[in-house]
N, C-alpha and C positions, 0 to 999 in steps of 0.2 A: 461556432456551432458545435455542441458536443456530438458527438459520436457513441453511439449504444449498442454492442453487439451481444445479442440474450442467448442462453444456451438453458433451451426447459431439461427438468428431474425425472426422473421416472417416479418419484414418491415426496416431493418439495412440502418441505417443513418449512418452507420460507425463502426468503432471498437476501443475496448480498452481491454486493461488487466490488471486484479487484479494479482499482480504478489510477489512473496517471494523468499527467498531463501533456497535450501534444503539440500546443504550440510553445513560441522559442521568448527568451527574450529579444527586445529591437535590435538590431545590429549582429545576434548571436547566431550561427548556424543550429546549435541546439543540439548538437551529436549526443554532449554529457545529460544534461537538464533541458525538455527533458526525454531526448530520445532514448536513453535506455531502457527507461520501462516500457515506453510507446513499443519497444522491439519486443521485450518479456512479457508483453502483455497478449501481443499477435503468434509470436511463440506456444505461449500459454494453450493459445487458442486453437494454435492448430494439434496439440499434442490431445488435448482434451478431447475434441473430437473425433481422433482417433483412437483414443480410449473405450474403455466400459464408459457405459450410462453410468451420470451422474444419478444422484440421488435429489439435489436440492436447485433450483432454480440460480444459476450465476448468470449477472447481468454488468461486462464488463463496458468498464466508460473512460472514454477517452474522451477527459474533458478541454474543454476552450477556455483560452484569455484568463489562465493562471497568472500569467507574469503582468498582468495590465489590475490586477484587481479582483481575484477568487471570480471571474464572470463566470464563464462554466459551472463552477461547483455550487454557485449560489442560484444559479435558474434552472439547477437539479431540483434542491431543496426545495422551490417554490413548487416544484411540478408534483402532481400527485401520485408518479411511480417512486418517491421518495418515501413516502405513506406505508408502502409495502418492503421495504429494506429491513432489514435486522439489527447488519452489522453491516462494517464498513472496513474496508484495507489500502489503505492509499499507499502508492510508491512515488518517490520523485529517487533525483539523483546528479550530479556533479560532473563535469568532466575530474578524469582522473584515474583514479581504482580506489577499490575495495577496502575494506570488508563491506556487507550490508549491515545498516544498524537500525534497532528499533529506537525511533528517535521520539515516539510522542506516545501515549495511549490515552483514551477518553478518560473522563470519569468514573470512576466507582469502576475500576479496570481490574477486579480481582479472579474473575471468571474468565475473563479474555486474559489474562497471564496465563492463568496456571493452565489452558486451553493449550494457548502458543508454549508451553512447556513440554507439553505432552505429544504437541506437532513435532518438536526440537526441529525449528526450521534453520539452525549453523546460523545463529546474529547476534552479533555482541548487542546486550540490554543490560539498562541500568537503569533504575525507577528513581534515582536523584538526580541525572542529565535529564528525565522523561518531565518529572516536575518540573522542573526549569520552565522546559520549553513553554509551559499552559500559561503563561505568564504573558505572553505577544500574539499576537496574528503574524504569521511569515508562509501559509502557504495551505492549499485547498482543503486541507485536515480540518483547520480552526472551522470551515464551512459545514462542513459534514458533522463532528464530535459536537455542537451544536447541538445536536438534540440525536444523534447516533451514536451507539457504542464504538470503535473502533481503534485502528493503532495505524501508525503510519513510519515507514521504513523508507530509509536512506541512505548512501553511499558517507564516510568520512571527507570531510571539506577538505580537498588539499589542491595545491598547486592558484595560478592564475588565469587559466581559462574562464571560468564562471563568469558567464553574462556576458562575454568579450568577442570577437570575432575568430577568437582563437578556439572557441566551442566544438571542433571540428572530429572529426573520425580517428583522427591518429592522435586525438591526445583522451582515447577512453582506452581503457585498458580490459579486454577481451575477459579477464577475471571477474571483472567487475558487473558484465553481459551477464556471464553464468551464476556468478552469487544474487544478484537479485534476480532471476529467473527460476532461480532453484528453489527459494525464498517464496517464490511466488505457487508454485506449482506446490511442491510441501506442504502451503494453509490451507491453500483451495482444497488439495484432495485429502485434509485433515477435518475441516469444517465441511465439507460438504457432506460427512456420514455422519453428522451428529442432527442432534434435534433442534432446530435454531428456534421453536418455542420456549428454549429453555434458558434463551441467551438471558441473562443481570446485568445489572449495573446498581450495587450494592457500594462495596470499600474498597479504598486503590489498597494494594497490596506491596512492598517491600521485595523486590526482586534485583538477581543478578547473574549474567553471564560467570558461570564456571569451568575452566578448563576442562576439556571432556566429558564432563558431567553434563553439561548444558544449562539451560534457564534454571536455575534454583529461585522458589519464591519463600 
């Protein structure tokens, strides 16, 4: 069952959602993958609304039955508040740490780069790892970039916990909480003051994490 918590605009040019997944693999407690964003998303939430009014309509989703088979993300898609999205921001994440990475972005991703450049949300990006990835299905993105603009960000694969029983609370590393949470909180309140009628999906774009600098495209 996905789970939908909407947060209306005070002047919504559209919508989008920061979205993760909340159940585990079988056998896995699920602390890394994917409770981390399931926390940064609730996080998110509560910081938002004790913030200024937003401007844009954010509709976050905590989707179901990722690890069985994109189910959650794909009886989004079929549903008709799918219709009214813009964009799209998926997190997942690993037991382990950090850094966050932008590990995927849609097609024709050259307004959503130089967008997420100008957010400078602290994530190592490289647009020849990004290529790669469009090459498989491995995870709710493929569901969504289907016919939605968007980028999807991820923790570095390290260690052997993934997918194991070992999944557990002491083998995420508290940096790793705060980097995709910061990550998260940075887009939202960067896209939420633009005009999401203006969102493209034209030519992918040629980008890379720069020392200090940030995203160069």
């Amino acid at each position: 069952m996905n789970i939908i918590v909407s947060i209306p605009g005070s002047q919504p040019t559209g919508k989008f959602p920061p979205t993760g997944h909340y159940d585990t693999h079988s056998g896995a407690p699920g602390a890394g993958d994917d409770g981390v964003s399931t926390l940064a998303m609730l996080e998110a939430i509560r910081m938002l609304l004790s913030s200024e009014k937003l401007r844009n309509d954010i509709i976050f989703l905590f989707s179901d039955g990722e690890e069985a088979g994109y189910m959650g993300s794909t009886a989004f898609m079929m549903s008709s508040l799918s219709d009214q999205i813009d964009l799209v921001f998926v997190f997942d994440s690993w037991p382990g740490h950090g850094p966050t990475t932008l590990k995927q972005t849609s097609q024709g991703d050259g307004w959503l780069v130089c967008s997420l450049a100008k957010a400078n949300p602290r994530v190592f990006a490289m647009s020849y790892g990004v290529n790669n990835k469009r090459s498989g299905f491995d995870s709710d993105f493929d569901m969504f970039s289907s016919r939605l603009p968007g980028i999807e960000l991820e923790n570095n694969r390290t260690g052997t916990r993934y997918h194991s029983p070992n999944d557990t609370v002491d083998g995420v590393d508290p940096s790793l909480v705060h980097s995709q949470g910061e990550a998260m909180l940075k887009r939202i309140r960067y896209f939420d003051a633009l005009d999401l009628s203006q969102v493209t999906q034209e030519k992918d774009y040629s980008f890379i994490t720069w020392p200090i600098v940030g995203i160069v495209t």
